[in-house]
N, C-alpha and C positions, 0 to 999 in steps of 0.2 A: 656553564650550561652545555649538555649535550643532547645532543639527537635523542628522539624518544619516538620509535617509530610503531610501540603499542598503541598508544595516541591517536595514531592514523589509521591505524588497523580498526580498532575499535569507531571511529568516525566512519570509514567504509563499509563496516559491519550496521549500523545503523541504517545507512541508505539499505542494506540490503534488508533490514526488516522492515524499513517503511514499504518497501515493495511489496515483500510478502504481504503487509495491510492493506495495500492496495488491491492487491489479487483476489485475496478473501472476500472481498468487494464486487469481486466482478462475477456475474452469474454464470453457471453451466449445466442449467437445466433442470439442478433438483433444488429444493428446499432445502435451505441450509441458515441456522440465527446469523450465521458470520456476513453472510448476504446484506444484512441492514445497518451491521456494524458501523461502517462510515456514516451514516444518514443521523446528522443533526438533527434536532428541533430547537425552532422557536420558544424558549420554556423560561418565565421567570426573568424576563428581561436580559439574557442569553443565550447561546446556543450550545445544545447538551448533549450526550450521544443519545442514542434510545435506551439503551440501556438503565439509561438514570432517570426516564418519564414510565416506562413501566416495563413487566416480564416479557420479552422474546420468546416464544415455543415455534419447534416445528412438528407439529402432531401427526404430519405426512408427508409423506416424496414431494406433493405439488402443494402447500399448504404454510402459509407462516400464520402467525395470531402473535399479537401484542396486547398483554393486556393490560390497558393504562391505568395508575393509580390515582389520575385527577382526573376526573369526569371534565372538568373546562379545559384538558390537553388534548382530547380525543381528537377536535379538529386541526392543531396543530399537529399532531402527529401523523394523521393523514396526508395532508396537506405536504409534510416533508417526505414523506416515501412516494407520493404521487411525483414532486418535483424533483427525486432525484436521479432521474434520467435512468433509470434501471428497466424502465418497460415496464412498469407493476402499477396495477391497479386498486389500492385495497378498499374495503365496504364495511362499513360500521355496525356495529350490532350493541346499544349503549356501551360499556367502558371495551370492549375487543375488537380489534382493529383487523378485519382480514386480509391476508396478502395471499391471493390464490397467483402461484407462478404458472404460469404459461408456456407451453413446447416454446423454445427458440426455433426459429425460421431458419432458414441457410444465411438468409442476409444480415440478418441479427447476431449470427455468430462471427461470421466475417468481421462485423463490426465491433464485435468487442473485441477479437483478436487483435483488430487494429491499434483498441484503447490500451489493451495490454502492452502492445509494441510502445506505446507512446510513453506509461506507464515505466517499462522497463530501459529507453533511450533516456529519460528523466533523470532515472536511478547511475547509470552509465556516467552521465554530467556530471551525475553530484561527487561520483568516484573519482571522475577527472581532476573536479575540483580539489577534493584533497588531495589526493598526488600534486597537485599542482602547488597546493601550499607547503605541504614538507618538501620538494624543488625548493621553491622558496626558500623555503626556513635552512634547507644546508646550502645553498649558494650564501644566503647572509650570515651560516654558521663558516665557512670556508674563510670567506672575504676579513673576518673578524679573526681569523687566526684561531680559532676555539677547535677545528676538525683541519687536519690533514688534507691535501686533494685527493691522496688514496683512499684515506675515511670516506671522502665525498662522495667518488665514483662507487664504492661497496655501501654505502646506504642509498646511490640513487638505483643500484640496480635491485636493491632490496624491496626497494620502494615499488619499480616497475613491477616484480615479480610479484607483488600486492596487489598491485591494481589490475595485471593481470586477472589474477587469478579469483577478483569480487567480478571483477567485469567477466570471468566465464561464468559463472554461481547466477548471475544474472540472465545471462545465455541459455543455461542449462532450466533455470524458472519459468524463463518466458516457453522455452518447448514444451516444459510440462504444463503449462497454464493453455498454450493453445490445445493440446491436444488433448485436454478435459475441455474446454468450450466445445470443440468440435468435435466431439464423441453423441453420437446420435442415440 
């Protein structure tokens, strides 16, 4: 058995696209489908993205519409964009769902910059984590006689220079992420 330190790369790389889905999520003032992407419903005795209870359109800068393809989802589907802490109000017109978005406030943007920061320290953990486990995995490849100690020290700096370099990718998202929230 030897070190496989794609492995780890590719687990790193993951957190950094779960982020990216998180962000997509998070609002900055125009209308945008990706905006509701996270938001489950209640549908069919689990929970579904919206995407799979009806069409997503944004017909306008300030405007989402869903329009559901079961007339008995419409209230669930409301009912999930109301609670999912996005600030959005939407109003029913039989099977279309309106989501009129709203100027963000100063304080409202503050706030989500914040959810971003949390968002993107999240992402940072989950990096540490794996760095953490390939550590692991060449101290018990060392100990086992399978890898050299020089092996050792040139996969754990490999390994640093990984984790580095997702945990700046994340750094570098999170400033683009605030300064599209906070762009007026």
């Amino acid at each position: 058995m030897s070190f496989n330190l794609p492995t780890y790369k590719t687990s790193m790389q993951n957190s950094i696209d779960a982020l990216h889905k998180e962000f997509v999520g998070l609002r900055t003032g125009r209308a945008s489908t990706n905006l509701i992407d996270p938001i489950t419903v209640e549908a069919y005795g689990s929970r579904m993205p919206m995407s799979q209870v009806g069409t997503v359109n944004a017909p306008d800068a300030r405007l989402l519409t869903v329009q559901v393809w079961d007339k008995e989802m419409v209230k669930a589907v409301e009912k999930s964009i109301r609670e999912a802490g996005l600030g959005l109000n939407p109003t029913t017109d039989g099977q279309l769902v309106r989501i009129p978005i709203p100027d963000l406030t100063e304080e409202r943007r503050k706030e989500l910059t914040k959810v971003a920061a949390k968002f993107t320290e999240n992402t940072r953990i989950a990096i540490r984590n794996v760095r953490r486990d390939a550590m692991d995995e060449l101290k018990l490849l060392e100990k086992e006689k399978e890898i050299s100690e020089d092996e050792h020290h040139r996969h754990n700096k490999e390994v640093q220079d990984l984790t580095d370099d997702f945990v700046n990718k994340t750094d570098e998202m999170l400033a683009k992420k605030e300064a599209d929230i906070m762009h007026v």
